[in-house]
MIKOL-310725 format. One record per residue (C-alpha): residue in one letter; chain; x, y, z. Coordinates in steps of 0.25 Angstrom, whole numbers. Layout:
% MIKOL-310725
  residuo  cadena      x      y      z
        a       A      X      Y      Z
...
This chain:
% MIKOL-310725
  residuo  cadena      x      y      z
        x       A    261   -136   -124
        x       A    258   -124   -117
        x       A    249   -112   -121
        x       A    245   -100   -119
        x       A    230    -90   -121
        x       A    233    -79   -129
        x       A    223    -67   -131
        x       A    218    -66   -145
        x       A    210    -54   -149
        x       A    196    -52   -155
        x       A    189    -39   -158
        x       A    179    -32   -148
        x       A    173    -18   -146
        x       A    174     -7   -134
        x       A    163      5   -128
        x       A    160     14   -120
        x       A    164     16   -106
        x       A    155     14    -92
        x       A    157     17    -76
        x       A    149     10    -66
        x       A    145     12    -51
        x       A    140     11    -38
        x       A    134      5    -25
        x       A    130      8    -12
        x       A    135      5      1
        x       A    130     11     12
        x       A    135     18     25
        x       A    127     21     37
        x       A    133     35     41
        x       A    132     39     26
        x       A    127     39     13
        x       A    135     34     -1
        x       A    134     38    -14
        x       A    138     26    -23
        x       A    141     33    -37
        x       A    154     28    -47
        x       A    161     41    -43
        x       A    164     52    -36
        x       A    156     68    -39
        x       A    172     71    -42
        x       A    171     64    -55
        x       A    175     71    -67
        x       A    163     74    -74
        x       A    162     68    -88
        x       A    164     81    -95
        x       A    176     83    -87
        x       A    185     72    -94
        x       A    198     71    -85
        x       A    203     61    -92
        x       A    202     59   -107
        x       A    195     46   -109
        x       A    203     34   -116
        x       A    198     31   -131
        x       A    188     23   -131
        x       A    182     16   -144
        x       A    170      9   -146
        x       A    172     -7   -143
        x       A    165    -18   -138
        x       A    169    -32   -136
        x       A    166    -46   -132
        x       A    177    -55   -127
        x       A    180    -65   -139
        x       A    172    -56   -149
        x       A    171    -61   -163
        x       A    175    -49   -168
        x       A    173    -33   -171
        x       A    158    -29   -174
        x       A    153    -21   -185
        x       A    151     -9   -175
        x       A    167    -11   -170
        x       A    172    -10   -183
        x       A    165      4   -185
        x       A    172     18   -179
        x       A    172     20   -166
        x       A    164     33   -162
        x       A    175     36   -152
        x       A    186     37   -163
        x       A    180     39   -175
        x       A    189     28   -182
        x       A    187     11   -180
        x       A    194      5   -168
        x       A    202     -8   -168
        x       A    192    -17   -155
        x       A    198    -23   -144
        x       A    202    -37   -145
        x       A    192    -48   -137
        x       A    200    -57   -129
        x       A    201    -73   -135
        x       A    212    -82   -129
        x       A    219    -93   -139
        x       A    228   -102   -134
        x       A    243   -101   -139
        x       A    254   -111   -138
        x       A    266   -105   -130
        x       A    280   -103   -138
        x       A    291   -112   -136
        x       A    300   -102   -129
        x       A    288    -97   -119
        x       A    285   -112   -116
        x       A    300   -113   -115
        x       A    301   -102   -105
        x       A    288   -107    -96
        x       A    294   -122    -93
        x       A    306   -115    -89
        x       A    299   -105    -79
        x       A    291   -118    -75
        x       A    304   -125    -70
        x       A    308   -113    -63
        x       A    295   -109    -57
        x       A    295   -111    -42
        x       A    286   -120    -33
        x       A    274   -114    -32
        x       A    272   -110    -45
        x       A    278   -125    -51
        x       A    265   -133    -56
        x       A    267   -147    -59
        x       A    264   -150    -76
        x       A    250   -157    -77
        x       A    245   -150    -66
        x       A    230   -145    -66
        x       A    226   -131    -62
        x       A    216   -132    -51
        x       A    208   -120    -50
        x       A    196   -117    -40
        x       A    186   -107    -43
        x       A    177   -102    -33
        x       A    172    -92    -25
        x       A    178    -76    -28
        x       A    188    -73    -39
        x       A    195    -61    -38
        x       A    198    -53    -50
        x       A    211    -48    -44
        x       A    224    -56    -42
        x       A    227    -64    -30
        x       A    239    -66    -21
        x       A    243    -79    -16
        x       A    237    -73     -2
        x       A    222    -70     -7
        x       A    212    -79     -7
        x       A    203    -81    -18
        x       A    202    -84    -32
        x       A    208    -72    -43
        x       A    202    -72    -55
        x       A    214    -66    -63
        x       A    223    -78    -57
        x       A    212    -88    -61
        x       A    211    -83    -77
        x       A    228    -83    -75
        x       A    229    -97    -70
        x       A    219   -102    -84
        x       A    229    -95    -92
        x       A    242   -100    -85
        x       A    236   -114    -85
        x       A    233   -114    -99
        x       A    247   -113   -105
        x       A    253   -119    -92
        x       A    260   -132    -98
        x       A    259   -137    -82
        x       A    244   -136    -83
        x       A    235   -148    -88
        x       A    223   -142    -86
        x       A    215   -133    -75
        x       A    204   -140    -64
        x       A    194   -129    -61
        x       A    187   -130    -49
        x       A    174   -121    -49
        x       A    166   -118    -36
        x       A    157   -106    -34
        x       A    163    -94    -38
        x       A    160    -79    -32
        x       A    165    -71    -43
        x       A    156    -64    -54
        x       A    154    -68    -68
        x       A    165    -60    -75
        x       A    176    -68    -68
        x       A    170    -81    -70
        x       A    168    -78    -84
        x       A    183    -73    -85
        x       A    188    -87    -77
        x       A    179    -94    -87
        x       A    184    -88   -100
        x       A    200    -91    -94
        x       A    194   -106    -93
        x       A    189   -108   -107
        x       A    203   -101   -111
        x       A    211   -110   -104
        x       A    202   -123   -111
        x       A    209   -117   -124
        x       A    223   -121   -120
        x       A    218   -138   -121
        x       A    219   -139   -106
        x       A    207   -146    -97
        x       A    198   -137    -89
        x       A    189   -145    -77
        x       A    179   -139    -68
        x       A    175   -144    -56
        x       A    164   -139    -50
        x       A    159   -144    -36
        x       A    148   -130    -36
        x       A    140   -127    -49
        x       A    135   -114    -51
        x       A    131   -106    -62
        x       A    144    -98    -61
        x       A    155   -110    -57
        x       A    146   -117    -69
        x       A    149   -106    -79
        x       A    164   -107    -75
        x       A    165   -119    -73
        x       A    157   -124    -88
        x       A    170   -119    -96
        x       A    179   -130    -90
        x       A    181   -141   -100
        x       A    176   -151    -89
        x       A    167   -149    -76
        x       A    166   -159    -65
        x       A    158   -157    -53
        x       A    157   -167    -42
        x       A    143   -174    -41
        x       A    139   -167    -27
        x       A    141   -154    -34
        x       A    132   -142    -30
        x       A    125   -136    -42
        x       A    116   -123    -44
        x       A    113   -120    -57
        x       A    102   -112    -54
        x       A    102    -99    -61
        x       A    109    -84    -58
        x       A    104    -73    -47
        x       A    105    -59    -44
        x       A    105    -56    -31
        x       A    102    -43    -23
        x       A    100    -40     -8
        x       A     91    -28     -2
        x       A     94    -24     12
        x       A     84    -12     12
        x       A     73    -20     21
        x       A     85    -27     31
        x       A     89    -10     31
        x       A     76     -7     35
        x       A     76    -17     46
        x       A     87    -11     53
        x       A     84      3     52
        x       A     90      7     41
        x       A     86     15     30
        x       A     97     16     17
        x       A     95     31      8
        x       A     97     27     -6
        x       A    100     35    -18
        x       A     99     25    -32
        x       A    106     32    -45
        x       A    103     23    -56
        x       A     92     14    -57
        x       A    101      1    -58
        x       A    109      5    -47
        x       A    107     -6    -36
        x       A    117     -2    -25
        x       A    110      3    -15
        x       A     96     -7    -17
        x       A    101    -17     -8
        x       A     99     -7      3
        x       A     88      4     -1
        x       A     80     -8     -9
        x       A     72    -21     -4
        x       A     72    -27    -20
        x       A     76    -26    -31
        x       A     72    -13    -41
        x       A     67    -15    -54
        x       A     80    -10    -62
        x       A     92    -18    -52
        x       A     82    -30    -56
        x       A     83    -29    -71
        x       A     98    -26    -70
        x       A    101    -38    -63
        x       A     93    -47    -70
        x       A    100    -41    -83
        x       A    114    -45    -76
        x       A    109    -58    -73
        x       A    103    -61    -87
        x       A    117    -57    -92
        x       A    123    -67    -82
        x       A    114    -78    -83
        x       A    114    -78    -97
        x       A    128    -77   -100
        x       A    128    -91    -90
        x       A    118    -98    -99
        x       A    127    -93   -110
        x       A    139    -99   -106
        x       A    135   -112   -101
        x       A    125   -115   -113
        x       A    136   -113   -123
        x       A    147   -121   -114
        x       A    136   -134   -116
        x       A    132   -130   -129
        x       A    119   -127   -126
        x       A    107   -118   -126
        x       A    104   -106   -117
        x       A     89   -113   -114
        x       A     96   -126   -111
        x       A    105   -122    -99
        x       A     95   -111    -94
        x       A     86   -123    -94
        x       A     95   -132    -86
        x       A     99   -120    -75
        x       A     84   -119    -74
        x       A     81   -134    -73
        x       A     89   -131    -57
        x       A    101   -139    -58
        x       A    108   -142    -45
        x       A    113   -155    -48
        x       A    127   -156    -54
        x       A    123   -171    -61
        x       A    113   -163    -71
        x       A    125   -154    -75
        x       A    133   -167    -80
        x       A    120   -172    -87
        x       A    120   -159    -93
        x       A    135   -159    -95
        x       A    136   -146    -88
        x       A    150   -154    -80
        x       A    158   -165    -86
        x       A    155   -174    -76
        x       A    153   -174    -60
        x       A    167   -178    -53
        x       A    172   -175    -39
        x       A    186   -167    -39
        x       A    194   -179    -36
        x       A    189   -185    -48
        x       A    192   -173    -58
        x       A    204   -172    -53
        x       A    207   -188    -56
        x       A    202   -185    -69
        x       A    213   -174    -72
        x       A    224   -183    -66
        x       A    220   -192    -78
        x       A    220   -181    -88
        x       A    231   -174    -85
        x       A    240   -188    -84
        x       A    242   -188    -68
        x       A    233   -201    -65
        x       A    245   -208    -57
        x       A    246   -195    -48
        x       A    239   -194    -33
        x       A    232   -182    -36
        x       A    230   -173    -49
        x       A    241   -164    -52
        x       A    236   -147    -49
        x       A    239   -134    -48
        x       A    229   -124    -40
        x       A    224   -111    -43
        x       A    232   -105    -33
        x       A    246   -110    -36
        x       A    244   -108    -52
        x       A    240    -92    -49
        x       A    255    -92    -46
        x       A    262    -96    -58
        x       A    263    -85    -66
        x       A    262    -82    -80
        x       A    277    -79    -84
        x       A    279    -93    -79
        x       A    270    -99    -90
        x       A    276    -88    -99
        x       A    263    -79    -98
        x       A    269    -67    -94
        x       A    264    -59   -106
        x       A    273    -51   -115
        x       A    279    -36   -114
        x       A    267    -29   -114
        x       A    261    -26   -100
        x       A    244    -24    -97
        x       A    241    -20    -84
        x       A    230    -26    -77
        x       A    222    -18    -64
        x       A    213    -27    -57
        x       A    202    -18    -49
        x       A    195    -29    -41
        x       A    184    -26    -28
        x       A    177    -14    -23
        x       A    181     -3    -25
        x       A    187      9    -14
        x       A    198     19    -14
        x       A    205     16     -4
        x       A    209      4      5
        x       A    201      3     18
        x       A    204     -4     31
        x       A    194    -18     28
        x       A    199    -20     13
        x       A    206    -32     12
        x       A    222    -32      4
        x       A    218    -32    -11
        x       A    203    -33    -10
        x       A    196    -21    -18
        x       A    199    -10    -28
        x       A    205      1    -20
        x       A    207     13    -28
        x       A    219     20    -23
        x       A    226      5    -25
        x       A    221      3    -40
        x       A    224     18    -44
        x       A    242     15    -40
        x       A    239      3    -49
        x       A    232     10    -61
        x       A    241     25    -60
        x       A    253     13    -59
        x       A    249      5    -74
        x       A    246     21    -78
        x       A    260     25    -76
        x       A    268     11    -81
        x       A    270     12    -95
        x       A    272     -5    -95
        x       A    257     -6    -96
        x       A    250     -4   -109
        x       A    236     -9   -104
        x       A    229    -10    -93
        x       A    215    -20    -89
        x       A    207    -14    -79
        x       A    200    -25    -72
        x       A    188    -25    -63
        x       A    178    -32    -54
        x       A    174    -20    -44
        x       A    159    -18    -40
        x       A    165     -5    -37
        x       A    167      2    -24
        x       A    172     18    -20
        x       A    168     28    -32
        x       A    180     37    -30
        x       A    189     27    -30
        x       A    182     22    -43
        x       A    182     34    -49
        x       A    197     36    -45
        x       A    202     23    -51
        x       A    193     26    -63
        x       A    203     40    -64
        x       A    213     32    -66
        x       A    209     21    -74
        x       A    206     33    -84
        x       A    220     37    -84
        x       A    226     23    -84
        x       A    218     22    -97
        x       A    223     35   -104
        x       A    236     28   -103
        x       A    235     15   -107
        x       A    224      5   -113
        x       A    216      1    -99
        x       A    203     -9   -101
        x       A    195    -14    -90
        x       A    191    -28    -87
        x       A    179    -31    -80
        x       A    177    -44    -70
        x       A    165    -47    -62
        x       A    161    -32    -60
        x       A    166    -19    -65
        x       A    153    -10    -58
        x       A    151      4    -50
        x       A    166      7    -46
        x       A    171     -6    -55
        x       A    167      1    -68
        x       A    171     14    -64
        x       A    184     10    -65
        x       A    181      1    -78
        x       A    176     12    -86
        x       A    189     20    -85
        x       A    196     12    -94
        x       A    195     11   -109
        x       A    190     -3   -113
        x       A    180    -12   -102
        x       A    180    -27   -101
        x       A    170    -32    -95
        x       A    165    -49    -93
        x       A    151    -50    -99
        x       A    144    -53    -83
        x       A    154    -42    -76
        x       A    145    -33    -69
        x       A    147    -19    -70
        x       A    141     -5    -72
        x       A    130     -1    -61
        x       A    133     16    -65
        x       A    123     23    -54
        x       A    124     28    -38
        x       A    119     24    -26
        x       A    118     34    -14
        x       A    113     29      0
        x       A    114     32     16
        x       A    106     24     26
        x       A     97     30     37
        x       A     99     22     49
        x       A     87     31     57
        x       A     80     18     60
        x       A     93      9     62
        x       A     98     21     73
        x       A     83     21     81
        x       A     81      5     81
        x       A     97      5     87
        x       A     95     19     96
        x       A    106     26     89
        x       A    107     40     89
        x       A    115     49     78
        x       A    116     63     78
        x       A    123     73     67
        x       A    128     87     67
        x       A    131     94     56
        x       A    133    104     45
        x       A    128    106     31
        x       A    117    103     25
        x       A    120     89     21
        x       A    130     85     31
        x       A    123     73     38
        x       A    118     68     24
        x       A    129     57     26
        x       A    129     57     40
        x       A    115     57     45
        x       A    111     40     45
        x       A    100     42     57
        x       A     90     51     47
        x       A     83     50     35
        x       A     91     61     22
        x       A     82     73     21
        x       A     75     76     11
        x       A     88     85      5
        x       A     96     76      9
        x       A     91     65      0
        x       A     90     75    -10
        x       A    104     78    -10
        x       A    108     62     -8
        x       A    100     60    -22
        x       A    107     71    -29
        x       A    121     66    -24
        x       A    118     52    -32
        x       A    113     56    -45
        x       A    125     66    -46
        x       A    134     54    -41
        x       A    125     45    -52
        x       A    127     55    -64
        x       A    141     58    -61
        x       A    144     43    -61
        x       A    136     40    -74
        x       A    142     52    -81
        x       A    157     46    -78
        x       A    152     34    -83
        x       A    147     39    -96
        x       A    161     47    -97
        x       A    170     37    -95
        x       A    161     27   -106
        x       A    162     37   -115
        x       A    144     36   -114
        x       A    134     47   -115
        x       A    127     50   -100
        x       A    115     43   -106
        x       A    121     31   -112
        x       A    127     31    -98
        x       A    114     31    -91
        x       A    108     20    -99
        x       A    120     11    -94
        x       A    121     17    -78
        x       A    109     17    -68
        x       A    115      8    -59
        x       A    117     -3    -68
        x       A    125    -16    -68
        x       A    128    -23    -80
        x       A    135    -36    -85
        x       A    147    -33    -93
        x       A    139    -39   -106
        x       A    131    -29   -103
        x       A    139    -19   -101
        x       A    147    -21   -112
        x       A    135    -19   -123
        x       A    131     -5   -116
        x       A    144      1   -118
        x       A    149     -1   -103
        x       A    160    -12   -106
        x       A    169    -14   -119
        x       A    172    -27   -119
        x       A    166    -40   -114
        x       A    177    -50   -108
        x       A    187    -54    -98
        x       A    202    -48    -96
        x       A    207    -55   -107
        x       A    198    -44   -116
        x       A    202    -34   -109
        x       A    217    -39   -111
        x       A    214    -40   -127
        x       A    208    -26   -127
        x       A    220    -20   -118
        x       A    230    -28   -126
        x       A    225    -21   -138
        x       A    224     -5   -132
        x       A    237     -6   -128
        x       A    241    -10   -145
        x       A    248    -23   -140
        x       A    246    -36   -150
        x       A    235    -44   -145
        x       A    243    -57   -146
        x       A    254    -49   -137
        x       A    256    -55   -124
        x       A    256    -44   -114
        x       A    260    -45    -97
        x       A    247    -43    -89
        x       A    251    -37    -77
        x       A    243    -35    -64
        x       A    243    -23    -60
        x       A    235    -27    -46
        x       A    240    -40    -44
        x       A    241    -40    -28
        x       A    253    -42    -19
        x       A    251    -51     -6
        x       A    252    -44      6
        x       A    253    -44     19
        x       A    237    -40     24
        x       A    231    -49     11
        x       A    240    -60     16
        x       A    234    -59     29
        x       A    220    -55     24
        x       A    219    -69     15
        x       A    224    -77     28
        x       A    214    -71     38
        x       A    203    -72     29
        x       A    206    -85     25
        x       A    208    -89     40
        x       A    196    -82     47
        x       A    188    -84     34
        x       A    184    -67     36
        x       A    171    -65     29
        x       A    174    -59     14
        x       A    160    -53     15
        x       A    161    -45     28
        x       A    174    -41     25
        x       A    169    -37     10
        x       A    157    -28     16
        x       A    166    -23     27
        x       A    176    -17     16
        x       A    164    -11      7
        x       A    158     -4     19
        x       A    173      1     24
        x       A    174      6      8
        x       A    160     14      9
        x       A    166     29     10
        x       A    162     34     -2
        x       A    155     35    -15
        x       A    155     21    -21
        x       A    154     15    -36
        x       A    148      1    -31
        x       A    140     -8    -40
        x       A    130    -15    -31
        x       A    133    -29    -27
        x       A    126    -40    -39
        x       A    125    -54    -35
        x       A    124    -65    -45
        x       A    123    -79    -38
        x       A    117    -92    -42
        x       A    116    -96    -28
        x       A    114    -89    -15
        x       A    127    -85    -11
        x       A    131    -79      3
        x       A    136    -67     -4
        x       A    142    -56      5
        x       A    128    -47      3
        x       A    121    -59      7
        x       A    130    -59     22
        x       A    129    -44     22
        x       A    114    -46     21
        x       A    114    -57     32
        x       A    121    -47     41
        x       A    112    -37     40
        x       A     98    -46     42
        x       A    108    -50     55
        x       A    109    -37     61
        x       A     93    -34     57
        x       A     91    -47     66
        x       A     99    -40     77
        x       A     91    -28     77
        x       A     77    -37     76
């Protein structure tokens, strides 16, 4: 019989509010401040527009229940609040009419969205996963379409079960944790989850561990080696080509700007890191010791023993057993009845993205939640290298919010992020109107992978913040830089000259000298005002003291778990949290189906049809093309969080081939 997930509600608790910025980027003509926004910003004792209530929560997703302290008056309000509800999926049978209603939609269904009864969804995860929606021209994987196609598949009556097929995976931790909660979700419906996994790492391993089965072929590469922060200084490669970078560091976590005024790491980016990849690591041996019921000791033990054989994960009973695809895929024929048929019977990712949820009477009920995904670096405008729905561009999501501002069918809306950050004025002018949105209706924002810099900004517009436990974000401090290229200019036998007037005037223009003394001075000054006003914003819009600001800023990054004990984030979680949490600002019944409709969910046109064939024709660098779009982007200040690695395994990263080119061009000059 078919089934469905419902969302059941448990208590949890909200904070305060936090902002967060900045990176820097360098141009050889001028210098850049990198703050989270512009001098123009409303000071916080110019409030222009009221704050939305905020009440004093905090929540875990799943929590038990309310704690002493959230059963106590708020501060904010004098009176007890009722918490938000922490997200938990049950699985309910369909009613007769609804199944009714789907096998009919299923015999008028056309072709391409038919699937034969018995078949197995085929899914393979690897590489990137976006958080935004995909048409049927882009490439890649879509994280929102994956965590769908568990949903569909688990009331989908076609559906026999889901074969996942897990390779290694360029995302952060928060989508792989969202991917992996959908998994165990979909186990609750009696259908079968098997893993294949041809690449073990301690990521495809922690996604791949939630599957009922795991099978690996016996020539499987595996690399259980630990975790590793990785950070690269170009200060000495700089210095070989004659060029020397003029940095000003606000905040003494902030490591924008180290990879080229640095040669090693300083002793505060060094504890913050190693803080991140505690909470990382240890959230790893969490999970895997409690999936085999064992001790934390006992699997560090094992990682720590250097295991790159796949046989010593089936002793261990890590996998069910080592099997080539061909023979997983016998297996299932026998399980799911179709042993006389040539080959098994399955449905790929791709195709099953295209049935939708009205078809497998999932469309939700009268009420409407909006969503507003905000995915990519951040600029205001759309500039000649950016590539059809790539990036968050400001004047873009500012129609799409002033739209759902203005539609009175909405009664919600979930904010969600996974931005580094990008142009501080565009951050700040979205962060205006995410304010205003949220003076209209109940907005909560939902962190992905990273909600940092420019990211957070916008995050800390609104009301309530979700974050996953390992999402990255915060990094509250400034960055301003210019390079001297004095040495560069004389090695080459190139000659610059400047006229002008006012005492400053070449202070942005003048790359063949040294600042002066006054100069400096002023450049200095410019950053600590760009670092205060940014801090103070950040304090205003969490409802924070300067000081309790202060404690939390310096250029820090945080995980969310980390975050959310500080005050920074209200709630630890995915977006079905945040859909628990919104359900019930909005006063609509927690076991009330409502429509989720996306608000940015792309069109195919034209240039992305021809974008996706060219690239995937002349196979064009992502990289190249990545650093080409940041430099064409650099025209003012920016609210970046500087770029974090956490790799098991040397990955050609694009910073690694940035690297490479410049020791290229040093070897030109040599």
């Amino acid at each position: 019989m078919a089934r469905l997930l419902v969302l059941r509600a448990a208590p949890y608790r909200h904070s305060s509010h936090l902002c967060a910025a900045t990176l820097l980027v360098l141009s050889p003509s001028q210098h850049r401040h990198f703050a989270s926004f512009p001098s123009s910003a409303p000071s916080p004792a110019r409030r222009i527009i009221p704050s939305p209530l905020r009440v004093p929560i905090r929540a875990v997703e799943s929590s038990p229940g309310p704690t002493k302290e959230e059963q106590e008056p708020s501060p904010a309000s004098g009176e007890a609040q009722e918490p938000p509800p922490a997200a938990a999926f049950e699985v309910e049978e369909l009613g007769w009419g609804t199944q009714l209603a789907v096998k009919l939609r299923m015999l008028v269904a056309p072709p391409w969205k038919r699937v034969r009864k018995g078949s197995v969804l085929n899914m393979k995860l690897r590489g990137e996963i976006s958080d935004q929606l995909k048409t049927r021209f882009s490439s890649g994987l879509s994280l929102p379409q994956i965590c769908e196609n568990f949903v569909k598949a688990a009331y989908d009556p076609r559906i026999s079960g889901i074969y996942l097929h897990i390779e290694p995976l360029r995302c952060g931790w928060g989508k792989v944790d969202e991917i992996r909660r959908h998994i165990v979700d979909f186990k609750k419906s009696g259908k079968f989850v098997v893993g294949y996994m041809p690449v073990c790492g301690e990521k495809e391993y922690y996604l791949a561990c939630a599957c009922g089965e795991l099978y690996a072929p016996p020539s499987a590469y595996v690399a259980l080696f630990g975790l590793t922060v990785q950070q690269t200084f170009l200060r000495g490669v700089l210095e070989k080509v004659g060029v020397e970078p003029e940095i000003q560091r606000i905040g003494k976590y902030k490591s924008a700007g180290d990879q080229l005024a640095r040669k090693s790491m300083s002793n505060e980016v060094r504890e913050m890191l190693a803080t991140l990849l505690d909470n990382i690591y240890g959230n790893w041996l969490d999970i895997i010791s409690s999936t085999h019921g064992k001790k934390r000791e006992e699997i560090e033990e094992f990682i720590n023993s250097g295991v790159y054989q796949v046989s010593r994960l089936k002793e261990q009973g890590w996998i069910t057993d080592l099997l080539y695809d061909d023979e997983v895929m016998t297996m299932l024929k026998e399980r799911v009845g179709q042993k006389d048929k040539k080959s098994l019977c399955m449905v790929d990712y791709s195709k099953y993205s295209r049935v939708s949820k009205r078809t497998l009477g999932l469309q939700g009920g009268g009420e409407q939640i909006a969503i507003i995904r905000a995915s990519g670096s951040i600029t205001r405008t759309r500039s000649p290298l950016s590539a059809p729905s790539s990036g968050i561009i400001a004047e873009q999501l500012i129609e799409k919010i002033r739209t759902v501002r203005e539609s009175e069918k909405y009664k919600a809306v979930i904010l969600r992020i996974d931005s580094p950050g990008g142009d501080a004025l565009a951050s700040d002018l979205m962060w205006r109107e995410i304010r205003l949105l949220a003076n209209s209706k109940p907005v909560v924002a939902s962190m992905s992978d990273v909600a940092a810099s420019g990211g957070y900004y916008m995050a800390m517009a609104a009301p309530v913040i979700v974050a996953e436990k390992l999402t990255l974000t915060g990094s509250i401090g400034v960055v301003t830089g210019k390079f001297c290229l004095q040495k560069l200019y004389q090695k080459i036998d190139f000659n610059k000259e400047i006229l002008s007037k006012g005492r400053y005037a070449e202070l942005n223009a003048a790359d063949q000298r040294p600042l002066r003394p006054d100069e400096a001075e002023l450049f200095e000054k410019s950053a600590q005002n760009a670092y205060a006003l940014f801090r103070d914003k950040a304090a205003m819009s969490r409802s924070m003291s300067v000081d309790q600001m202060e404690t939390v800023a310096q250029g820090r990054v945080w995980s969310g778990q980390d975050a959310f004990s500080r005050g920074l984030v209200d709630s630890v979680g995915g977006l079905s949290q945040a859909l628990a949490i919104a359900k019930q600002k909005a006063n609509i019944p927690k076991d009330k189906k409502v429509q989720l409709v996306e608000v940015s969910k792309p069109s195919p046109t034209l240039p992305e049809i021809l974008s996706g064939i060219g690239g995937s024709l002349l196979g064009v660098d992502r990289a190249v093309k990545g650093v080409l779009q940041d430099m064409s982007s650099l025209s003012g200040v920016q609210a970046r969080m500087d770029g974090i690695l956490f790799e098991n395994l040397g990955d050609m990263s694009g910073e690694n081939q940035l690297f490479l080119l410049i020791k290229n061009i040093v070897n030109h000059f040599d």
